[in-house]
C-alpha positions as CSV (number, residue, x, y, z in Angstrom):
1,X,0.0,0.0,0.0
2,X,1.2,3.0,-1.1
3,X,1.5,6.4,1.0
4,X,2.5,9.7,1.0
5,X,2.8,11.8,4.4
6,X,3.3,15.9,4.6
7,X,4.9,17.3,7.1
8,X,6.6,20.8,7.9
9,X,3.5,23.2,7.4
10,X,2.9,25.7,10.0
11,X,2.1,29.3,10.9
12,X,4.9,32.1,9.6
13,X,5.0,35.6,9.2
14,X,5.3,37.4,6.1
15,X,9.1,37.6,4.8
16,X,9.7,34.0,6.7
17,X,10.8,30.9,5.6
18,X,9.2,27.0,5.7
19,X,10.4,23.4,4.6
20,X,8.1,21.1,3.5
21,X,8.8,17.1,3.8
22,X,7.2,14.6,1.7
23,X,7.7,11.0,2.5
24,X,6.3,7.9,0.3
25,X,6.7,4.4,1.3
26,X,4.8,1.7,-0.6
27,X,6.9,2.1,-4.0
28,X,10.3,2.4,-5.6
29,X,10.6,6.0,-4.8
30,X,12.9,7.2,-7.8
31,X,10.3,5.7,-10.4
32,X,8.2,8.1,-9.5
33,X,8.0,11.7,-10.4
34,X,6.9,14.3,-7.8
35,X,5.0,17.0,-7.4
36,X,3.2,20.1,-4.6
37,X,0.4,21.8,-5.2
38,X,-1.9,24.0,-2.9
39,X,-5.4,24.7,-2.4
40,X,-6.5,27.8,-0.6
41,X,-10.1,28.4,0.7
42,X,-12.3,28.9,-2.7
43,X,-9.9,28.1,-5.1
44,X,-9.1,26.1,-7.8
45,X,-5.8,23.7,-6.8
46,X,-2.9,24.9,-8.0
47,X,0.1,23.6,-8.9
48,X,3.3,24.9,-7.4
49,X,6.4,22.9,-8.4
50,X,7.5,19.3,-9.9
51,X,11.0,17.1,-10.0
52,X,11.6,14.4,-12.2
53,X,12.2,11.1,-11.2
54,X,16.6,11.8,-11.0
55,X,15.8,15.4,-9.8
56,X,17.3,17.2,-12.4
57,X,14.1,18.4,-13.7
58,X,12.3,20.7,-12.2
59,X,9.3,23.5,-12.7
60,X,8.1,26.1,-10.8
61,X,4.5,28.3,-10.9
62,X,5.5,31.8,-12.1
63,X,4.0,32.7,-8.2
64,X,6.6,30.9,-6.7
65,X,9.5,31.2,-8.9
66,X,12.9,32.6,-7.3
67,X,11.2,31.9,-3.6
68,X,10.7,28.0,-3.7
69,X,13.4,25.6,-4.2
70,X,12.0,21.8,-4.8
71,X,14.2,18.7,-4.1
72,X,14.0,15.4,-3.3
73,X,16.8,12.5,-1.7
74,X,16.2,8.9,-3.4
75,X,17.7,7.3,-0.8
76,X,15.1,8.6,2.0
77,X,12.1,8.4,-0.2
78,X,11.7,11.9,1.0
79,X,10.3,15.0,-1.4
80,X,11.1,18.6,-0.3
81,X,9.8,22.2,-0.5
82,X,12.2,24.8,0.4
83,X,9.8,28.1,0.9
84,X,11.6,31.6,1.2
85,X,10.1,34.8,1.1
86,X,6.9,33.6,2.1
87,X,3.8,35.7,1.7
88,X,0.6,36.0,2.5
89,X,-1.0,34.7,-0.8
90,X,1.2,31.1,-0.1
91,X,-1.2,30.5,2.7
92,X,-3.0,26.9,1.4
93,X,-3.0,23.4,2.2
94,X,0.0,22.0,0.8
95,X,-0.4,18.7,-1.2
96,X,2.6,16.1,-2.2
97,X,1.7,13.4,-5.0
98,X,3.3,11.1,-7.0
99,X,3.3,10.4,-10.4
100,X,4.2,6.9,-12.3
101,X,6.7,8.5,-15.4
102,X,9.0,7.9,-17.8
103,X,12.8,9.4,-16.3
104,X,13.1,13.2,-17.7
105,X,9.6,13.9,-17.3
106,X,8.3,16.5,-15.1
107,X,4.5,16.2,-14.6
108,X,2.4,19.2,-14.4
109,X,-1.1,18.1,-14.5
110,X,-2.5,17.0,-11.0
111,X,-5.2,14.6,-13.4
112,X,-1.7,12.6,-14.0
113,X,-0.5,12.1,-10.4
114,X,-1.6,8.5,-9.0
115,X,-0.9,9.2,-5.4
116,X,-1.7,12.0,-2.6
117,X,-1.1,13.1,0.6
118,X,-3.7,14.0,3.2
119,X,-1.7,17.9,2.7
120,X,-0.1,20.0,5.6
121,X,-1.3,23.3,6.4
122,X,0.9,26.6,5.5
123,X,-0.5,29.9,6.9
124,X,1.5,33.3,6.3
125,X,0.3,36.1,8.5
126,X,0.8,39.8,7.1
């Protein structure tokens, strides 16, 4: 059985700085690709950033571009969300998903993802 478990989410102020983990157990990890995304009250999910399966492919949302840095370590089946300059607009839960891929593939729709987490909470005050 395959799952994936958020952790790392929290309350920050505006200008601070979160790390989001994302571990999956069930699978081979690195035959997956990887991806967040984030729903806030109202609105549509969004995606936020994806890896490939090696890491060495990676997209960001033009919203979170130059402030979020996405990784992930094979060899902990762990997925990662580095989140700088945090703002108040990043407040969403925060949802980690896998995706069965070809390597050098970087999957941006969420209909394509096969596996989610339950999300972890991020909350930027002003």
């Amino acid at each position: 059985q395959v799952q994936v478990v958020e952790s790392g989410g929290g309350l920050v102020q505006a200008g601070g700085s979160l790390r989001l983990s994302c571990t999956v157990s069930g699978l081979t990890f690195d035959d997956v690709a990887m991806g967040w995304f984030r729903q806030a009250p109202g609105k549509e999910r969004e995606g936020v950033s994806c890896i490939s399966r090696s890491g060495d492919i990676t997209y960001y949302a033009d919203s979170v571009k130059g402030r979020f840095t996405i990784s992930r370590d094979n060899a902990k089946n762990t997925l990662y969300l580095e989140m700088n300059s945090l703002k108040p607009e990043d407040t969403a839960m925060y949802y980690c998903a896998a995706a069965w891929t070809a390597l050098y593939i970087v999957v941006v729709d969420a209909t394509e993802y096969n596996y989610w987490g339950q999300g972890t909470q991020v909350t930027v005050s002003s």
